[in-house]
C-alpha positions in Angstrom: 0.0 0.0 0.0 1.5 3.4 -0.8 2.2 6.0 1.4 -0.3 8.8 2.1 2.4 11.0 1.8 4.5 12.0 -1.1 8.2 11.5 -0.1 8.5 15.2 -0.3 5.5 16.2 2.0 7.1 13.7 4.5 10.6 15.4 4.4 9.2 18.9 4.7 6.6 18.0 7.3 9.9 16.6 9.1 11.9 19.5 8.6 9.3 22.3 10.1 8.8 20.0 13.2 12.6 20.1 13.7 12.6 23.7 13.1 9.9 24.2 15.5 11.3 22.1 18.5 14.4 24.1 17.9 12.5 27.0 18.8 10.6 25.9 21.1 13.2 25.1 22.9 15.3 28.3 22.6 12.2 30.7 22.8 9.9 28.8 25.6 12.1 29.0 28.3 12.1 33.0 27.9 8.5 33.1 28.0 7.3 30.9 30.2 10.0 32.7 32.7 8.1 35.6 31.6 4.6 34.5 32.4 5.9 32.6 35.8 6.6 36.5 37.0 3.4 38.0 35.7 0.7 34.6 36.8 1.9 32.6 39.0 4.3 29.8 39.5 1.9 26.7 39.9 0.0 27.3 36.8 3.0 27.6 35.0 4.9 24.6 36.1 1.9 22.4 35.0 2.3 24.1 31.2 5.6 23.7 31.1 6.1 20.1 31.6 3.4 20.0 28.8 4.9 22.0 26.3 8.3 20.7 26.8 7.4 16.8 26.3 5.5 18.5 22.7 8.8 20.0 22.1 10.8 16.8 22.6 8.2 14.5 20.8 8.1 17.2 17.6 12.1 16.7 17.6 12.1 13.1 17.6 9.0 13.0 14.9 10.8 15.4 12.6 14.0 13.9 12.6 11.5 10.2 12.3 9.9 12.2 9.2 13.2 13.0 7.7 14.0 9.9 7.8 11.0 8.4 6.2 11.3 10.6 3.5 14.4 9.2 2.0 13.3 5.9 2.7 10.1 6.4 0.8 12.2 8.1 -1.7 14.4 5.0 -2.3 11.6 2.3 -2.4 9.4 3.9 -4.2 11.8 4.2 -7.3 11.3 1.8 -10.5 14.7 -0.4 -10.8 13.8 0.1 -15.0 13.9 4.0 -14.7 18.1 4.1 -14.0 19.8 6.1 -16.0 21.9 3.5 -18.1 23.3 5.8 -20.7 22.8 7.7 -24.1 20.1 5.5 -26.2 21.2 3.4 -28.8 22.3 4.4 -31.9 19.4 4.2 -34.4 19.4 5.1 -38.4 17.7 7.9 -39.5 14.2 8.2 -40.8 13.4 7.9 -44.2 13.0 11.7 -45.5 15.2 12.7 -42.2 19.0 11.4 -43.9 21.7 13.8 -43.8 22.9 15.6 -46.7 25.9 13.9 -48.5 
């Protein structure tokens, strides 16, 4: 069964998660330090440890993605499409000879 997925979609899909747990993970801590300040401490804790396992899992699913991507990529090639070289020679069409 194919993939639902073109291997492209996959790779991109992989590479904005990774881009977005990278960050997450520089940009969060700054603002939830932020907020903590500003709310309240408990409320925040309880976000965090949320946000930060998201942050984790969309590093780990990107870099899965990524990975998926070039598999998909490799299996789904035909062996018959490989480049093997410049056709065969083959004489010219009637009407189509060079001049002599």
């Amino acid at each position: 069964m194919p993939p639902k997925l073109s291997a492209t979609a996959l790779f991109w899909w992989g590479a904005g998660l990774i881009v977005a747990g990278v960050v997450g993970t520089l940009v969060l801590p700054h603002l939830f330090s932020r907020l903590g300040y500003a709310t309240g401490f408990a409320f925040v804790q309880s976000v965090v440890g949320l946000v930060s396992a998201l942050v984790s899992v969309a590093h780990v699913v990107g870099a899965g993605l990524v990975a998926a991507a070039f598999t998909v990529r490799a299996l789904g090639r035909d062996t018959n499409d490989r480049y093997t070289g410049p056709a065969p020679y083959s004489p010219a069409k009637p009407g189509n000879e060079p001049p002599r």
